[in-house]
Residue, then its C-alpha position, 0 to 999 in steps of 0.5 A: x500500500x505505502x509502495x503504490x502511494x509513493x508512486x503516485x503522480x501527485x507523490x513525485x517530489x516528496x521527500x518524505x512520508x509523515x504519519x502520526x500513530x499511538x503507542x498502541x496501534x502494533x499493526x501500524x508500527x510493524x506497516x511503516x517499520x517493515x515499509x522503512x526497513x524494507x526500502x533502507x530508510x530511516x523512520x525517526x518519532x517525537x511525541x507530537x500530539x501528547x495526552x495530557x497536552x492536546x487531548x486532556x487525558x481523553x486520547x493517547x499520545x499520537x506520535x509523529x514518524x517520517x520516513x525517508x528520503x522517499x527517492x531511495x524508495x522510489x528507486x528499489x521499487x524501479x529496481x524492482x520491476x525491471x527484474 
Protein backbone atom coordinates (compact mmCIF):
# COMPACT_ATOMS: atom_id res chain seq x y z
CA UNK A 1 0.00 0.00 0.00
CA UNK A 2 2.55 2.65 1.19
CA UNK A 3 4.56 1.49 -2.08
CA UNK A 4 1.83 2.41 -4.53
CA UNK A 5 1.24 5.54 -2.54
CA UNK A 6 4.58 6.72 -3.27
CA UNK A 7 4.18 6.06 -6.80
CA UNK A 8 1.71 8.40 -7.33
CA UNK A 9 1.93 11.35 -9.78
CA UNK A 10 0.63 13.57 -7.28
CA UNK A 11 3.80 11.85 -4.57
CA UNK A 12 6.71 12.93 -7.06
CA UNK A 13 8.79 15.34 -5.45
CA UNK A 14 8.03 14.44 -1.91
CA UNK A 15 10.70 13.61 0.47
CA UNK A 16 9.39 12.29 2.77
CA UNK A 17 6.12 10.48 4.26
CA UNK A 18 4.87 11.51 7.56
CA UNK A 19 2.03 9.97 9.70
CA UNK A 20 1.03 10.10 13.44
CA UNK A 21 0.34 6.88 15.41
CA UNK A 22 -0.21 5.94 19.03
CA UNK A 23 1.81 3.57 21.17
CA UNK A 24 -0.64 1.25 20.65
CA UNK A 25 -1.61 0.57 17.39
CA UNK A 26 1.05 -2.60 16.68
CA UNK A 27 -0.03 -3.07 13.22
CA UNK A 28 0.67 0.37 12.01
CA UNK A 29 4.07 0.31 13.90
CA UNK A 30 5.17 -3.05 12.10
CA UNK A 31 3.05 -1.49 8.48
CA UNK A 32 5.52 1.52 8.19
CA UNK A 33 8.64 -0.27 10.15
CA UNK A 34 8.54 -3.12 7.68
CA UNK A 35 7.80 -0.02 4.57
CA UNK A 36 11.20 1.88 6.10
CA UNK A 37 13.26 -1.26 6.56
CA UNK A 38 12.30 -2.96 3.57
CA UNK A 39 13.48 0.32 1.29
CA UNK A 40 16.75 1.39 3.65
CA UNK A 41 15.11 4.49 5.14
CA UNK A 42 15.43 5.90 8.16
CA UNK A 43 11.91 6.40 10.37
CA UNK A 44 12.52 8.83 13.19
CA UNK A 45 9.48 9.71 16.26
CA UNK A 46 8.96 12.53 18.55
CA UNK A 47 5.67 12.94 20.61
CA UNK A 48 3.58 15.33 18.63
CA UNK A 49 0.17 15.28 19.94
CA UNK A 50 0.65 14.37 23.95
CA UNK A 51 -2.48 13.21 26.43
CA UNK A 52 -2.20 15.35 28.75
CA UNK A 53 -1.46 18.46 26.24
CA UNK A 54 -3.81 18.08 23.28
CA UNK A 55 -6.44 15.56 24.46
CA UNK A 56 -6.64 16.33 28.33
CA UNK A 57 -6.40 12.53 29.28
CA UNK A 58 -9.17 11.56 26.72
CA UNK A 59 -6.93 10.22 23.90
CA UNK A 60 -3.13 8.96 23.90
CA UNK A 61 -0.09 10.02 22.62
CA UNK A 62 -0.16 10.40 18.88
CA UNK A 63 3.27 10.21 17.80
CA UNK A 64 4.94 11.76 14.56
CA UNK A 65 7.16 9.11 12.27
CA UNK A 66 8.58 10.35 8.97
CA UNK A 67 10.05 8.37 6.64
CA UNK A 68 12.58 8.92 4.34
CA UNK A 69 14.25 10.07 1.86
CA UNK A 70 11.34 8.52 -0.28
CA UNK A 71 13.92 8.59 -3.65
CA UNK A 72 15.54 5.77 -2.27
CA UNK A 73 12.34 4.03 -2.13
CA UNK A 74 11.47 5.27 -5.16
CA UNK A 75 14.46 3.58 -6.68
CA UNK A 76 14.25 -0.09 -5.29
CA UNK A 77 10.56 -0.18 -6.47
CA UNK A 78 12.09 0.71 -10.39
CA UNK A 79 14.99 -1.96 -9.36
CA UNK A 80 12.39 -3.96 -8.56
CA UNK A 81 10.18 -4.03 -11.53
CA UNK A 82 12.90 -4.31 -14.19
CA UNK A 83 13.83 -7.90 -12.64
Amino acid sequence: MLEWLISLPMAEGATDLTTTITAANLPSWAMFGRFARSHGLLLTKSAHFERETHFAGAHDTEWHVAIGPLERARKTLGQQENR
